[in-house]
C-alpha positions as CSV (number, residue, x, y, z in Angstrom):
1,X,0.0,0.0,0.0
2,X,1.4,3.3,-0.8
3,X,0.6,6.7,0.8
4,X,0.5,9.7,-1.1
5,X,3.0,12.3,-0.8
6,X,2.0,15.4,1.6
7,X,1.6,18.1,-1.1
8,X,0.9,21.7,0.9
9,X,-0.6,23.9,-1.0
10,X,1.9,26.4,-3.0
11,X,2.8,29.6,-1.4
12,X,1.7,32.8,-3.8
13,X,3.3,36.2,-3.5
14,X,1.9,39.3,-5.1
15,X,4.2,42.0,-5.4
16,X,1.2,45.2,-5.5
17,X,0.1,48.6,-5.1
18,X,-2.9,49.6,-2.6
19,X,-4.7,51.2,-5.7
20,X,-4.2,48.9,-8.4
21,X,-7.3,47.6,-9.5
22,X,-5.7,44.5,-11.3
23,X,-3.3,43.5,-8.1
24,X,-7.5,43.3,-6.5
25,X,-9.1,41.7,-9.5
26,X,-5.8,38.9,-8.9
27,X,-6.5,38.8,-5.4
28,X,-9.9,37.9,-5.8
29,X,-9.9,35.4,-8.4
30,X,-7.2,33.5,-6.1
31,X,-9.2,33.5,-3.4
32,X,-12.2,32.1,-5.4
33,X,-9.9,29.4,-6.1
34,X,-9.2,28.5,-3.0
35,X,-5.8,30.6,-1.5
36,X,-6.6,31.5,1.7
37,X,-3.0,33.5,2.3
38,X,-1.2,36.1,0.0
39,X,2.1,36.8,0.6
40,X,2.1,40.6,-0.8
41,X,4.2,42.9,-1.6
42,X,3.7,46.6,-1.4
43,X,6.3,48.0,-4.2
44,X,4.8,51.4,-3.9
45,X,6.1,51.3,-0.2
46,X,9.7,50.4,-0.4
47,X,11.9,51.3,-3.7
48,X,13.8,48.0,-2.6
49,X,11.0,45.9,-3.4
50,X,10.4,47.0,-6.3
51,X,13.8,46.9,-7.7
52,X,13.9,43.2,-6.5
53,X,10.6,42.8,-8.2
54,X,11.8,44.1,-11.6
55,X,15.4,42.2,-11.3
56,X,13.4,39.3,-10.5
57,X,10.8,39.6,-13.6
58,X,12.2,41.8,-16.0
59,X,8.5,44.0,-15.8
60,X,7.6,47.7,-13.9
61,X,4.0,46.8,-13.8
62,X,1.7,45.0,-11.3
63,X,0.4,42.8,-9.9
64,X,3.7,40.6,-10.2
65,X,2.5,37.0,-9.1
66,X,4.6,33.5,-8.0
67,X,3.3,30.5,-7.3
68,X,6.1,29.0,-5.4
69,X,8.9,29.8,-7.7
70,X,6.7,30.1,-10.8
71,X,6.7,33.6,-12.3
72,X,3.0,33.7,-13.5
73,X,3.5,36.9,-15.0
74,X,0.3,40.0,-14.3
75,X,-3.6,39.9,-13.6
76,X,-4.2,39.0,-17.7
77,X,-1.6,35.9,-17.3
78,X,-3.3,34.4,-14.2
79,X,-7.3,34.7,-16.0
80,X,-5.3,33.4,-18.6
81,X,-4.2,30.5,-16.9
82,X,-6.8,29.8,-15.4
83,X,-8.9,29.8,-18.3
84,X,-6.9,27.1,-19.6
85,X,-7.3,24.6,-16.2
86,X,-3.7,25.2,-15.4
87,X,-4.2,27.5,-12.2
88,X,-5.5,25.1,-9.6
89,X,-3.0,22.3,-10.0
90,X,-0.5,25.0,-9.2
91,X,-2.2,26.5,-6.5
92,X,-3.3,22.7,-4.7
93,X,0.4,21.9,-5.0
94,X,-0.1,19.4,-7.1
């Protein structure tokens, strides 16, 4: 009998704004899926941040999203993959 592997669900981190209204439409659909905890990243708070945040994906804009180590890219490339089924085997660690 084998027992399956203990898969935690991935970590996401949001690198955002507090008035971007893509970094909340993001938010939301992530939660609808099922993330219950958003590791965010206010970029308009600390220049830092967002200079790690452009090293890290080559783009100026947010929202900025990971799943785990996985650059999803902005707001557009999340619907986008979740459109396509690929967001919740990502997100369920799976």
């Amino acid at each position: 009998m084998s027992i399956a592997p203990n898969t935690a669900p991935a970590v996401v981190t949001m690198y955002t704004t507090e008035v971007c209204p893509y970094c909340l439409r993001a938010k939301a659909l992530l939660k609808e899926r099922g993330v219950t905890s958003i590791d965010e990243v206010r970029v308009d708070l600390d220049a830092t941040a967002r200079a790690a945040m452009v090293d890290r994906t080559g783009r100026r804009t947010v929202p900025q999203i990971f799943i785990g180590d996985r650059h999803i890219g902005g707001c557009d490339d999340l619907v986008a993959l979740d459109q396509r089924g690929g967001l919740l085997p990502l997100i369920s660690g799976h």
